[in-house]
VMD Tcl script that builds the backbone (N, CA, C; Angstrom):
set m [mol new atoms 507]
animate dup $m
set s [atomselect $m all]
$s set {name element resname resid chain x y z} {
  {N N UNK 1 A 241.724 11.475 85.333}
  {CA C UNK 1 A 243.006 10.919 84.941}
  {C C UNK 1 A 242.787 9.559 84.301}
  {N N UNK 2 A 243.890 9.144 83.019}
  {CA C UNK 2 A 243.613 7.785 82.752}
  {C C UNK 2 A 243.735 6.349 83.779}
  {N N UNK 3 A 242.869 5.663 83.380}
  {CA C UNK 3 A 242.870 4.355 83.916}
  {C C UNK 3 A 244.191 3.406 83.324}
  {N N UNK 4 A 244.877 2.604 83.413}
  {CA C UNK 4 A 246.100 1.926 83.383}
  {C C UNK 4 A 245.868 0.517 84.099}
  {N N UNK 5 A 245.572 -0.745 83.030}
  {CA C UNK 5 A 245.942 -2.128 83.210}
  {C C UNK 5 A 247.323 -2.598 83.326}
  {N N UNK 6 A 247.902 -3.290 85.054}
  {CA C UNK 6 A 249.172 -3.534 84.757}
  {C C UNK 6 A 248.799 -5.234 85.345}
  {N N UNK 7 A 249.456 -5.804 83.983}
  {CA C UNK 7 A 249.256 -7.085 84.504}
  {C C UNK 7 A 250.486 -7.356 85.031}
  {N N UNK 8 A 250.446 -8.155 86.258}
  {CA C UNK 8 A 251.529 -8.807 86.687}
  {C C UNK 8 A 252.109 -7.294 88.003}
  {N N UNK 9 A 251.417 -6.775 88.551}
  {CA C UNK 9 A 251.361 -5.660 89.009}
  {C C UNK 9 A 251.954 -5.989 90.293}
  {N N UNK 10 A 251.818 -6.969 91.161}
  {CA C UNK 10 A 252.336 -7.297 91.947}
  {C C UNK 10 A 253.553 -7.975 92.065}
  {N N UNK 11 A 254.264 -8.219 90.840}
  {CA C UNK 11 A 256.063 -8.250 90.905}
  {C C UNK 11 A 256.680 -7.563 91.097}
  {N N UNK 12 A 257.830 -7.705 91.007}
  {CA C UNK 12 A 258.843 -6.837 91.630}
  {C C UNK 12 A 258.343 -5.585 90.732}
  {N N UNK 13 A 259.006 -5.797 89.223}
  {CA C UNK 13 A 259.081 -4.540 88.136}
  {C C UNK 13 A 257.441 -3.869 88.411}
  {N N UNK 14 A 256.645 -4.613 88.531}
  {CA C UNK 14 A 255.326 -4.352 88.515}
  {C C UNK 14 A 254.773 -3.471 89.447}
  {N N UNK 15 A 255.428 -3.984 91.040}
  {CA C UNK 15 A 254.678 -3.021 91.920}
  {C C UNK 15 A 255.702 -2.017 92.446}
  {N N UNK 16 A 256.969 -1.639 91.848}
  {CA C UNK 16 A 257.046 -0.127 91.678}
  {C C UNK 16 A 256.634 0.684 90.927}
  {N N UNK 17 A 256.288 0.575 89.163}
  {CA C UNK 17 A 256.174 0.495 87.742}
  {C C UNK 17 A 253.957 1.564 88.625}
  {N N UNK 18 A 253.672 0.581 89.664}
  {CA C UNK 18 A 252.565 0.759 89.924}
  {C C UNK 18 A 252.719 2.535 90.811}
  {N N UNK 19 A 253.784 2.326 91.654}
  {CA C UNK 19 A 254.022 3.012 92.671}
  {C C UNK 19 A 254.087 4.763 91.957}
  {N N UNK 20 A 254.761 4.273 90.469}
  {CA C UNK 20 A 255.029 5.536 89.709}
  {C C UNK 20 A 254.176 5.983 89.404}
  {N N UNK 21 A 253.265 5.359 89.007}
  {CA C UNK 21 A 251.770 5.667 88.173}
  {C C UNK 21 A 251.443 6.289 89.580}
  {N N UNK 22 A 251.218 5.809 90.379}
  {CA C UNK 22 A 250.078 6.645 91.384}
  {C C UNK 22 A 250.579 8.074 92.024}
  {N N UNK 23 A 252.159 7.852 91.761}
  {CA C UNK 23 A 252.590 9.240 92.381}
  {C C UNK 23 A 252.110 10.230 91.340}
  {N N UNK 24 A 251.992 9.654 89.874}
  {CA C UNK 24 A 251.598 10.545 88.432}
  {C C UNK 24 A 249.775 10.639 88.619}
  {N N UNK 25 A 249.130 10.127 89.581}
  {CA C UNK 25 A 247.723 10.577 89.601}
  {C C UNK 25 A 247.268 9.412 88.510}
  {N N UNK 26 A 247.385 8.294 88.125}
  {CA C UNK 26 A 246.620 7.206 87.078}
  {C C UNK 26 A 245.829 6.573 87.996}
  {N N UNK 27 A 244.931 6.430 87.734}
  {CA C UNK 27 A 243.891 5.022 87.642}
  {C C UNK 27 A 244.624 3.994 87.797}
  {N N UNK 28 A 244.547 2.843 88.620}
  {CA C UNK 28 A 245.506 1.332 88.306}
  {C C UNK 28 A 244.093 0.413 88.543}
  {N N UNK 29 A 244.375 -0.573 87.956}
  {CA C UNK 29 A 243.730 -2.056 87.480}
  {C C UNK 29 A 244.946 -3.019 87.721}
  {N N UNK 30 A 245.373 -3.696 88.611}
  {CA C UNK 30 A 246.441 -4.578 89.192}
  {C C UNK 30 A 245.787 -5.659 88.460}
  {N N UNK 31 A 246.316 -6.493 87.768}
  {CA C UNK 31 A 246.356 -8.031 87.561}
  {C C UNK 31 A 247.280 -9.239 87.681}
  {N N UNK 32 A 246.816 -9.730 88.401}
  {CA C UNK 32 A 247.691 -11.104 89.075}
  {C C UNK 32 A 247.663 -12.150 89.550}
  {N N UNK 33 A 248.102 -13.392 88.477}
  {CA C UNK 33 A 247.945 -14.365 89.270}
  {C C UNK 33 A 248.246 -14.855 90.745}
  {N N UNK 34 A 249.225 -14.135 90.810}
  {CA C UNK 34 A 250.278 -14.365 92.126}
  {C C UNK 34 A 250.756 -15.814 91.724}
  {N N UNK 35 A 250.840 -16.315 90.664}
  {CA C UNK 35 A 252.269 -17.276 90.515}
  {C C UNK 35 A 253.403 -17.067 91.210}
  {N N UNK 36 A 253.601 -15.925 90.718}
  {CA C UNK 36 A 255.073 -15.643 90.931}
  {C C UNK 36 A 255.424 -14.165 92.108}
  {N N UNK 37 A 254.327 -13.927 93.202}
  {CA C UNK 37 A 254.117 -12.814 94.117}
  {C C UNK 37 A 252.992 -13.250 95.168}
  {N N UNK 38 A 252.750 -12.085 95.244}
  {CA C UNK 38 A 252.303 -12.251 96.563}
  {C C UNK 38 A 250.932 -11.228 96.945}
  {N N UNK 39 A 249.868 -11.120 96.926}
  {CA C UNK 39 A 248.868 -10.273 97.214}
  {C C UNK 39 A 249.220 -9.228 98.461}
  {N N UNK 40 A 250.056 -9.281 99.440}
  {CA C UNK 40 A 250.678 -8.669 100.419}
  {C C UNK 40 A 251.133 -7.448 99.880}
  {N N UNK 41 A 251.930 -7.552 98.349}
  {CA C UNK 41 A 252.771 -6.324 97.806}
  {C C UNK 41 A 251.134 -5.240 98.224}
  {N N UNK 42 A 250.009 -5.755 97.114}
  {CA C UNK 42 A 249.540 -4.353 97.667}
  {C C UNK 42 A 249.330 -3.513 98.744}
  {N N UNK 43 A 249.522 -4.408 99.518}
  {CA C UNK 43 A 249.303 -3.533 100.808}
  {C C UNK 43 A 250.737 -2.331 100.923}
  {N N UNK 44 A 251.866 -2.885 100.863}
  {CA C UNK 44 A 253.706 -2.261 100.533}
  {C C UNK 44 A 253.093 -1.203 99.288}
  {N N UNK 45 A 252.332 -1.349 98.360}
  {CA C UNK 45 A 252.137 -0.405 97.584}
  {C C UNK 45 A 251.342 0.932 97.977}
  {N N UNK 46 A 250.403 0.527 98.795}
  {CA C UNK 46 A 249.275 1.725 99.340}
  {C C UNK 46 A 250.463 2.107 100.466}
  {N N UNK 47 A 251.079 1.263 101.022}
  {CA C UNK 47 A 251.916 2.140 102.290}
  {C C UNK 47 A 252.648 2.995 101.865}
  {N N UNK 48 A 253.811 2.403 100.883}
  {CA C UNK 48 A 254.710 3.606 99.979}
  {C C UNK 48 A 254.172 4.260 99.697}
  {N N UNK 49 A 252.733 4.403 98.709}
  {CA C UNK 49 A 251.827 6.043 97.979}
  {C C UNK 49 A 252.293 6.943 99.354}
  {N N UNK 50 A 251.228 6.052 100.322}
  {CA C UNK 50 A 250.685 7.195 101.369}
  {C C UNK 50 A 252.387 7.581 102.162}
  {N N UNK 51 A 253.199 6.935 102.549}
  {CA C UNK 51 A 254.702 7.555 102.980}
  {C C UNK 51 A 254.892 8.429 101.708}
  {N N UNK 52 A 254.804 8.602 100.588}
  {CA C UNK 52 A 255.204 9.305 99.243}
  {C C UNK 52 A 254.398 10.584 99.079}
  {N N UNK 53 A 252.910 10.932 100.258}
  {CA C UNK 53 A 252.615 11.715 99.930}
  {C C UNK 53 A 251.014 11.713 99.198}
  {N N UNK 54 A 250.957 10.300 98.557}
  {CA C UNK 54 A 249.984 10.938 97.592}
  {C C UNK 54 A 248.709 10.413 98.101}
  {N N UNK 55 A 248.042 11.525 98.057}
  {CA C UNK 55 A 246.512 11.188 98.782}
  {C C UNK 55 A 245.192 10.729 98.340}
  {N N UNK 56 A 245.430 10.774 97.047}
  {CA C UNK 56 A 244.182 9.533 96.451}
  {C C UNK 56 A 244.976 8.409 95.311}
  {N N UNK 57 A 244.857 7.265 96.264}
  {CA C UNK 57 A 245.456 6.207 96.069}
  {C C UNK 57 A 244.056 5.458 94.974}
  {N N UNK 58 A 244.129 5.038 93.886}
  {CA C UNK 58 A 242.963 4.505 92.982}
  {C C UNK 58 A 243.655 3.175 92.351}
  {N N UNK 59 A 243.936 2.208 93.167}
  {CA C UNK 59 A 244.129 0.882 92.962}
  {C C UNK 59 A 242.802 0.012 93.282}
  {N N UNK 60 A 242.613 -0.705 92.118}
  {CA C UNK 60 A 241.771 -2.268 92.324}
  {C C UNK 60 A 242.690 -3.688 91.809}
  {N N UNK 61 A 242.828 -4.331 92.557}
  {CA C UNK 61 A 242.945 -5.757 92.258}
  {C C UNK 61 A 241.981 -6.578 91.680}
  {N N UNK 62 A 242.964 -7.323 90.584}
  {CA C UNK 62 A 242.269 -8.561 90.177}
  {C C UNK 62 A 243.149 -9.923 90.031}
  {N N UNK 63 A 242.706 -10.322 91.016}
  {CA C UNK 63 A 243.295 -11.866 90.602}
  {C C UNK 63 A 242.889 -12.806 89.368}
  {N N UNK 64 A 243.829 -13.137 88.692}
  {CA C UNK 64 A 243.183 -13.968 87.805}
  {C C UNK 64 A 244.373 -14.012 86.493}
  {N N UNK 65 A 244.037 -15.088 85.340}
  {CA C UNK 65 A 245.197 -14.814 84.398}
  {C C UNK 65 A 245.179 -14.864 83.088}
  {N N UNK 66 A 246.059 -13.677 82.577}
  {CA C UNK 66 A 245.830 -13.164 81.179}
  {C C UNK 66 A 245.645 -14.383 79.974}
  {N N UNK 67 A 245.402 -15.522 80.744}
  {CA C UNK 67 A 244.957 -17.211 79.753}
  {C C UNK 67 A 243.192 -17.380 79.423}
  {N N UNK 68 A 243.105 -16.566 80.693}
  {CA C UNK 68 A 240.948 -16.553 80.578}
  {C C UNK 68 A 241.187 -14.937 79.976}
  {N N UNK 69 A 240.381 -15.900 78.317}
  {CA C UNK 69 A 240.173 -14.417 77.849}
  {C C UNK 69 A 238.873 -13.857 78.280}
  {N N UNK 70 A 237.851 -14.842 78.989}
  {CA C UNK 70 A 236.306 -14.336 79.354}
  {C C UNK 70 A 236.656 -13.290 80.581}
  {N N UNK 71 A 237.418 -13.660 81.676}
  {CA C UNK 71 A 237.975 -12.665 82.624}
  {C C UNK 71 A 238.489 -11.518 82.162}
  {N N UNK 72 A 239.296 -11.167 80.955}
  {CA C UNK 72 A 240.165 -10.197 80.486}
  {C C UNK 72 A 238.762 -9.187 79.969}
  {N N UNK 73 A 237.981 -9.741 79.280}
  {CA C UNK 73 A 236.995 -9.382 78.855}
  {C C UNK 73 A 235.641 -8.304 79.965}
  {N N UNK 74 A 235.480 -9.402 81.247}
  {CA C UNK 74 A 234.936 -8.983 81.687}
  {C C UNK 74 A 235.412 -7.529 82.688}
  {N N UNK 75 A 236.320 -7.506 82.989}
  {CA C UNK 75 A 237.199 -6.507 83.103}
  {C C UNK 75 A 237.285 -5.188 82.514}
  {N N UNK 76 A 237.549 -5.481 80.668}
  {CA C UNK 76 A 237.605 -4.207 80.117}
  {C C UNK 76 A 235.963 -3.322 79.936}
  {N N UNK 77 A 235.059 -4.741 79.905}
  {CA C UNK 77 A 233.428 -4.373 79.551}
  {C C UNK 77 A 233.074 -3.683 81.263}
  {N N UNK 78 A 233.418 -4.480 82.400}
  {CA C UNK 78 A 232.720 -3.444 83.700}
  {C C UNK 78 A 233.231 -1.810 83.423}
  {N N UNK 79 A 234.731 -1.725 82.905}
  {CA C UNK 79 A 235.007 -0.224 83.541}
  {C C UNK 79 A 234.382 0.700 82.459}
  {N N UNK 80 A 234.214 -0.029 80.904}
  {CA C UNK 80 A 233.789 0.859 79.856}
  {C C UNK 80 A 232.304 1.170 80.521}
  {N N UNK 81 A 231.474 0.260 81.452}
  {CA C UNK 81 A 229.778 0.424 81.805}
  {C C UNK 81 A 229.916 1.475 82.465}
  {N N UNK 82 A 231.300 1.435 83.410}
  {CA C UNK 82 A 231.312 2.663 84.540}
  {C C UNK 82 A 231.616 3.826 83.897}
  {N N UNK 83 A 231.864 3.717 82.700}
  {CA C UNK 83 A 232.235 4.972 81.581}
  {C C UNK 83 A 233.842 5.600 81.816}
  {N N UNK 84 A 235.011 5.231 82.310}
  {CA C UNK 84 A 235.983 4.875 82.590}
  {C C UNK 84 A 236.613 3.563 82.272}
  {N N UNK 85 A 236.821 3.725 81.000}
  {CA C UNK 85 A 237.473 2.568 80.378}
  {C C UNK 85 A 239.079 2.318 80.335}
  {N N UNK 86 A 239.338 1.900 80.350}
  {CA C UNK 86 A 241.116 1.071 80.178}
  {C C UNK 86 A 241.871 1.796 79.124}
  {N N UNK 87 A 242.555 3.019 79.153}
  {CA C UNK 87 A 243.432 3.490 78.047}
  {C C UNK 87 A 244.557 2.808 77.962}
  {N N UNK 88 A 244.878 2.075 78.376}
  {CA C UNK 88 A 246.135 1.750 78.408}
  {C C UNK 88 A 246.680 0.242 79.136}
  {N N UNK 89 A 248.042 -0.581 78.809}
  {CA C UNK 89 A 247.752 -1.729 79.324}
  {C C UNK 89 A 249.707 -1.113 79.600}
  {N N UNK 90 A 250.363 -2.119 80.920}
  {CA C UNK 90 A 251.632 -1.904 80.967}
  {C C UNK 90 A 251.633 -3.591 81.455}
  {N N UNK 91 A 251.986 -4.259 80.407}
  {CA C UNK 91 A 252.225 -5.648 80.426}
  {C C UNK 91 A 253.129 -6.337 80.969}
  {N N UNK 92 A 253.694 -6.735 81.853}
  {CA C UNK 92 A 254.434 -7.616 82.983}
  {C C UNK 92 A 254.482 -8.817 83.628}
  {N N UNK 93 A 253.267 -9.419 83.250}
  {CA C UNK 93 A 252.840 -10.377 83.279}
  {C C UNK 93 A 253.097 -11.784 82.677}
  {N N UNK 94 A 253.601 -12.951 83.221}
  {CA C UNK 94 A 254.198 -13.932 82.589}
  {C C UNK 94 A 255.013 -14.724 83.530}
  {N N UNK 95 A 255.273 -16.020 82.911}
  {CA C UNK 95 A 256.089 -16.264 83.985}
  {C C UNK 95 A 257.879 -16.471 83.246}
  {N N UNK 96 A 258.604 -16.498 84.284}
  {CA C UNK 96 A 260.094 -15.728 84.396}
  {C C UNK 96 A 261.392 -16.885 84.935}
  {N N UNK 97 A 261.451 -17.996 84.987}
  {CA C UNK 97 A 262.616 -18.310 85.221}
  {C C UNK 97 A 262.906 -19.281 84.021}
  {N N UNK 98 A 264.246 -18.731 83.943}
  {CA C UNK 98 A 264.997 -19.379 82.541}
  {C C UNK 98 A 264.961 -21.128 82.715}
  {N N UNK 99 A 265.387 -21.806 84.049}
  {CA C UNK 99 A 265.735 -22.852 83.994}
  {C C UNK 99 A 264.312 -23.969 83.519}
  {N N UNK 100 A 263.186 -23.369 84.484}
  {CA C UNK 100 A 261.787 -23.945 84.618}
  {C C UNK 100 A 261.210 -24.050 82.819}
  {N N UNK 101 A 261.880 -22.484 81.782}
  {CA C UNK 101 A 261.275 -22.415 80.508}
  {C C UNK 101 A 262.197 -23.760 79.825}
  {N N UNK 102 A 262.893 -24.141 80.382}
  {CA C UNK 102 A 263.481 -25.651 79.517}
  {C C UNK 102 A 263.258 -26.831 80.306}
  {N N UNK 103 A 262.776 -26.881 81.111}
  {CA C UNK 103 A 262.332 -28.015 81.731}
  {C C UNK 103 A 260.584 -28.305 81.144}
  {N N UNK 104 A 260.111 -26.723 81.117}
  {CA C UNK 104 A 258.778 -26.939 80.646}
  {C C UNK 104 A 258.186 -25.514 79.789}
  {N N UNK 105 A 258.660 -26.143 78.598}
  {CA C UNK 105 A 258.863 -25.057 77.427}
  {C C UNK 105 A 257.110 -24.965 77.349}
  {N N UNK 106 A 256.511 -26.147 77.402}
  {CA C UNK 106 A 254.751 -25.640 76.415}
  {C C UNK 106 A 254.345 -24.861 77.136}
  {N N UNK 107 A 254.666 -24.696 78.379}
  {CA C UNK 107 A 254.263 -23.948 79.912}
  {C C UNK 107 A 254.450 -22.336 79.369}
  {N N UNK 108 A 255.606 -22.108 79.246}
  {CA C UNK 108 A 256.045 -21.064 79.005}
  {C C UNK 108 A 255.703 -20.533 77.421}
  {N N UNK 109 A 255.140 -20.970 76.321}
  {CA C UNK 109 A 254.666 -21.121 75.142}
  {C C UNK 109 A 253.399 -20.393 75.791}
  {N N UNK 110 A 251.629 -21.302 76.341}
  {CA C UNK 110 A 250.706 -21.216 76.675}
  {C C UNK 110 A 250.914 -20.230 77.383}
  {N N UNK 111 A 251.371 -19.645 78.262}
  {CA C UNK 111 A 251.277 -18.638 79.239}
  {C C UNK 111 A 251.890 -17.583 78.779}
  {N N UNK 112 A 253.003 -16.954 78.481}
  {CA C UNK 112 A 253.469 -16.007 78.119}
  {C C UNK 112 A 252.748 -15.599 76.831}
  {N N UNK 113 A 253.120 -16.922 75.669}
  {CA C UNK 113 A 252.324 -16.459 74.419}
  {C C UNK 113 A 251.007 -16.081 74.009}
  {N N UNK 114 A 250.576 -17.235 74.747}
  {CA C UNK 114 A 249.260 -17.302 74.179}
  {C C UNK 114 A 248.341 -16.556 75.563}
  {N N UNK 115 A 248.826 -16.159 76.547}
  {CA C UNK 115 A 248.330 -15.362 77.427}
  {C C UNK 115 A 247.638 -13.558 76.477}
  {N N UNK 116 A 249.489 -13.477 76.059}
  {CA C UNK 116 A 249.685 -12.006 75.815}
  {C C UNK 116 A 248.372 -12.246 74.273}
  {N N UNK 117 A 248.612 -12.815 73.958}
  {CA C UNK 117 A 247.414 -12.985 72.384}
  {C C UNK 117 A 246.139 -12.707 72.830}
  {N N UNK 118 A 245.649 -13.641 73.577}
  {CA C UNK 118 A 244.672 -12.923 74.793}
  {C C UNK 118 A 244.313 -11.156 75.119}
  {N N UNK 119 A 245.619 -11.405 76.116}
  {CA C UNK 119 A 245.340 -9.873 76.039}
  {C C UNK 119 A 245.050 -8.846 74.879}
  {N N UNK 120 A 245.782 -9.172 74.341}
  {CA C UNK 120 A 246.182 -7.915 72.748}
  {C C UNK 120 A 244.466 -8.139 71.979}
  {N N UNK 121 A 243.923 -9.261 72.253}
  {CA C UNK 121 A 242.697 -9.255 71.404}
  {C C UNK 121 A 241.522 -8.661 71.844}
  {N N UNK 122 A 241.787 -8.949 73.467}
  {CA C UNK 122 A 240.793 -8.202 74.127}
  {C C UNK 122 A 240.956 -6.750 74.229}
  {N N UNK 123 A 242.493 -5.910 74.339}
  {CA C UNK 123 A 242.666 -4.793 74.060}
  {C C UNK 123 A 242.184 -4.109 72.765}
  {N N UNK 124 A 242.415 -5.112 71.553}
  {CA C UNK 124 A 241.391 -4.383 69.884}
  {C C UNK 124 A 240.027 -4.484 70.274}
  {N N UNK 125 A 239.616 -5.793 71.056}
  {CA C UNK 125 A 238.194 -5.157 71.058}
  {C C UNK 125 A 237.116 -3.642 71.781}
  {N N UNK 126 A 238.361 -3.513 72.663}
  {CA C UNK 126 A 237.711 -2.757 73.261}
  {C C UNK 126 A 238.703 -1.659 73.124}
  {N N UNK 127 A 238.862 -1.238 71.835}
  {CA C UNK 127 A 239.463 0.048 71.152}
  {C C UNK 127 A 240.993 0.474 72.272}
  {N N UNK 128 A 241.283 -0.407 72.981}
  {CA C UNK 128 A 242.492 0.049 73.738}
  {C C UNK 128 A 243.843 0.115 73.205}
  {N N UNK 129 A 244.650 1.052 72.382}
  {CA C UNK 129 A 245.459 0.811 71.438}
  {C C UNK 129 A 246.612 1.239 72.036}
  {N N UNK 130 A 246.859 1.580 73.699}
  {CA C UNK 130 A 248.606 1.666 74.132}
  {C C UNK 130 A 248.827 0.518 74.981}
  {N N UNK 131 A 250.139 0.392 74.750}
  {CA C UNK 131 A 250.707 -0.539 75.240}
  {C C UNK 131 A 252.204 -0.214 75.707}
  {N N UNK 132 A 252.630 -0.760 76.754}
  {CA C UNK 132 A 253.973 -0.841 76.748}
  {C C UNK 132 A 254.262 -2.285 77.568}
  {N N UNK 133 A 255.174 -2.987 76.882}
  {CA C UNK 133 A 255.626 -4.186 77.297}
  {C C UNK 133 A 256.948 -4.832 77.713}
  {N N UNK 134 A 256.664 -5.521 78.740}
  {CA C UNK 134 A 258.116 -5.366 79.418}
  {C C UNK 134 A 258.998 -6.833 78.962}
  {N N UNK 135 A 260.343 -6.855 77.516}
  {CA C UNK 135 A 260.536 -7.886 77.589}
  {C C UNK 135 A 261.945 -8.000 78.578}
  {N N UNK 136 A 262.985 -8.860 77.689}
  {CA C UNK 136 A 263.797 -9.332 79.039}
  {C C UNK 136 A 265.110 -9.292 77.934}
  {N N UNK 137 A 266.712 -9.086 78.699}
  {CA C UNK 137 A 267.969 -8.986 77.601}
  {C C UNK 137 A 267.931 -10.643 77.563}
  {N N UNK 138 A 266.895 -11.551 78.050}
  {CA C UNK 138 A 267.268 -13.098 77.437}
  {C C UNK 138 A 267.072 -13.271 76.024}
  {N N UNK 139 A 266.443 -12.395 75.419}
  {CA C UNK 139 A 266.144 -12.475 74.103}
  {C C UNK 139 A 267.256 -11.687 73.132}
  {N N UNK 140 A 268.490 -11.499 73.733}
  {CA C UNK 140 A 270.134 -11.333 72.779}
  {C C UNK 140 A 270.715 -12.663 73.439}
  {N N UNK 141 A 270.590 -13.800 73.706}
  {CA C UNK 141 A 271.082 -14.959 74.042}
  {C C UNK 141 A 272.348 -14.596 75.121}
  {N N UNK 142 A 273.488 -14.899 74.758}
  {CA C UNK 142 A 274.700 -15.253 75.150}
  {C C UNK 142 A 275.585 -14.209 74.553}
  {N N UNK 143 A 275.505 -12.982 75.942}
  {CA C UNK 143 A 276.512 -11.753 75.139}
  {C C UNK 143 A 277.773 -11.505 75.481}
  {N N UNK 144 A 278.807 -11.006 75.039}
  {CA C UNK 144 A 279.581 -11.651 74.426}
  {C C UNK 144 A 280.740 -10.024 75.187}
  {N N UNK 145 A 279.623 -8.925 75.587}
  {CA C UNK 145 A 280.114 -7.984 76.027}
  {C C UNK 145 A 279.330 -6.991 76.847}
  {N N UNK 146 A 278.962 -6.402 77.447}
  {CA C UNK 146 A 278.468 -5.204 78.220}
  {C C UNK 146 A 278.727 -3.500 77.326}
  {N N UNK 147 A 277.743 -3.070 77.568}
  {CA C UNK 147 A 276.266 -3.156 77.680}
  {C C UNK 147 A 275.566 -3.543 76.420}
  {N N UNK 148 A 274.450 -4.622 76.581}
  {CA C UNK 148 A 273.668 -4.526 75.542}
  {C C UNK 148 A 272.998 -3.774 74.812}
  {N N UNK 149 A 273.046 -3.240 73.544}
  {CA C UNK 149 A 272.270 -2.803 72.941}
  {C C UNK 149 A 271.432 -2.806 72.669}
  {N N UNK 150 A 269.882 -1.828 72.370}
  {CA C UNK 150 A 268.602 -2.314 71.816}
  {C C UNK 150 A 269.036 -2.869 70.261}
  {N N UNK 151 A 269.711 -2.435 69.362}
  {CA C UNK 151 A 270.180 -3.323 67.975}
  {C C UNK 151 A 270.863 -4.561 68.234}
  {N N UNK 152 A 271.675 -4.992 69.311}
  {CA C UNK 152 A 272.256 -6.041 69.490}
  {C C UNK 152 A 271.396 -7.170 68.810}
  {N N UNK 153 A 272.131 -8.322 68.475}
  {CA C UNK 153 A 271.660 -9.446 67.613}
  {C C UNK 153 A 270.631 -10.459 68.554}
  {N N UNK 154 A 269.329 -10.374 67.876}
  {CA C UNK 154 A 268.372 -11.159 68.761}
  {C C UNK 154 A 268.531 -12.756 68.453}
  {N N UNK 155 A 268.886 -13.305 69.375}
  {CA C UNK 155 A 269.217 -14.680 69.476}
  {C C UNK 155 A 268.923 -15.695 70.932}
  {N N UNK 156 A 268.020 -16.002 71.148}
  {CA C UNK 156 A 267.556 -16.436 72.565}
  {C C UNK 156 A 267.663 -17.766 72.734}
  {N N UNK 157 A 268.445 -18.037 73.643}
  {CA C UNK 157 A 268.640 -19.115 73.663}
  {C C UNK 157 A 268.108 -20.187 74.942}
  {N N UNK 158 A 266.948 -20.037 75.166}
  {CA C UNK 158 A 266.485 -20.186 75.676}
  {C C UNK 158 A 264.728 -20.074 75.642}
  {N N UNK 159 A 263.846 -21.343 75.933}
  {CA C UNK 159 A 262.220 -21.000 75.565}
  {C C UNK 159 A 261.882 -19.683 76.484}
  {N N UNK 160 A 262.203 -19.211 77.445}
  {CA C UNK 160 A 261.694 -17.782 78.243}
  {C C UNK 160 A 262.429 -16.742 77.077}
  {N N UNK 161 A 263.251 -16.496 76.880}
  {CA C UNK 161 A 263.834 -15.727 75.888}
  {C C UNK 161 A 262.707 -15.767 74.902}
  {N N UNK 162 A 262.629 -17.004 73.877}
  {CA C UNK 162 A 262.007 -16.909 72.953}
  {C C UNK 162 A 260.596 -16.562 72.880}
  {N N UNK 163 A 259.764 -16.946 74.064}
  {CA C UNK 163 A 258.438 -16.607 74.303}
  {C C UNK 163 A 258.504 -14.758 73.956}
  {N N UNK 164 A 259.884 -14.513 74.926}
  {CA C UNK 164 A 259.299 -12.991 74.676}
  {C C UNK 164 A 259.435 -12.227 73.294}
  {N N UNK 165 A 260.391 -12.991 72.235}
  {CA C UNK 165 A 260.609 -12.416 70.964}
  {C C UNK 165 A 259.547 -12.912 70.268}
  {N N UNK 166 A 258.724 -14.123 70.648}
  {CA C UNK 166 A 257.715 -13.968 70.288}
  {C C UNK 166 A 256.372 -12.848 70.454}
  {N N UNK 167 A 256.428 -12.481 71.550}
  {CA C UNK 167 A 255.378 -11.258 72.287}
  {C C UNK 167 A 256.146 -10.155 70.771}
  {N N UNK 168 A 256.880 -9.756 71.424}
  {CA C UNK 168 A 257.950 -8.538 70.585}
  {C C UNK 168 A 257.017 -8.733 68.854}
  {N N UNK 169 A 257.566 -9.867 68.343}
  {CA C UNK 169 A 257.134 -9.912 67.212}
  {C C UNK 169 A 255.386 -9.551 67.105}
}
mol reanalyze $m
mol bondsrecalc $m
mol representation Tube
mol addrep $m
């Protein structure tokens, strides 16, 4: 079965997002700073598999953050040696509160942006070409009605917003 990089695996979206994959039989590669979590989830993650049934649980942790591209690196080069390489990345990773991205916008610039650039470079090098990435409705600003649309007008008003229309772009 494929292998699956989820950075930020231990957040909320992250360590159910994980929970799905393993009930589907994937490979997981957890990455996390734990900024914003807690190394504990994995343990809530192997408990749910095994209450869920599923009997080969194939999670590894890595602490660490998508800013060291030598870590990102060393990562995709061990599993390609083990001949089980990384098909795939489910990106989650970043950090997340609106108020903190205007108090400290370069924060949220360096980490979100220039994290995910990181990643994405180390993913071309090592021929890994899926992705799915998780952004946020902060990037339609100030709406105006329910429910948002994916066409709705991108306008973020806010540096966490904008970091992610930057990723997007």
């Amino acid at each position: 079965m494929k292998k699956i990089l989820v950075t930020g695996g231990v957040g909320f979206i992250g360590s159910h997002t994980c929970i799905s994959l393993l009930e589907k039989g994937y490979k997981l590669i957890v990455l996390d700073s734990n900024i914003n979590s807690h190394k504990e989830v994995l343990t809530r993650i192997k408990l749910i598999s095994e209450l869920k049934g599923i009997n080969k649980i194939d999670l590894t942790f890595e602490k660490g953050d998508i800013r060291n591209q030598k870590f990102l690196e060393k990562i995709f080069s061990r599993e390609l040696i083990l001949e089980d390489p990384i098909e795939g990345v489910i990106h989650f990773a970043g950090l997340k509160s609106l108020s903190e991205s205007i108090q400290k916008p370069l924060l949220y610039w360096e980490n979100n942006v220039m994290g995910s650039l990181n990643l994405f470079k180390t993913m071309e090098r090592f021929d890994c070409r899926t992705l799915v990435f998780s952004s946020s409705a902060s990037i339609y600003g100030i709406s105006s009605g329910a429910p948002i649309l994916e066409n709705s007008l991108i306008n973020p008003t806010n540096p966490y917003g904008q970091t992610k229309v930057a990723v997007e772009n």
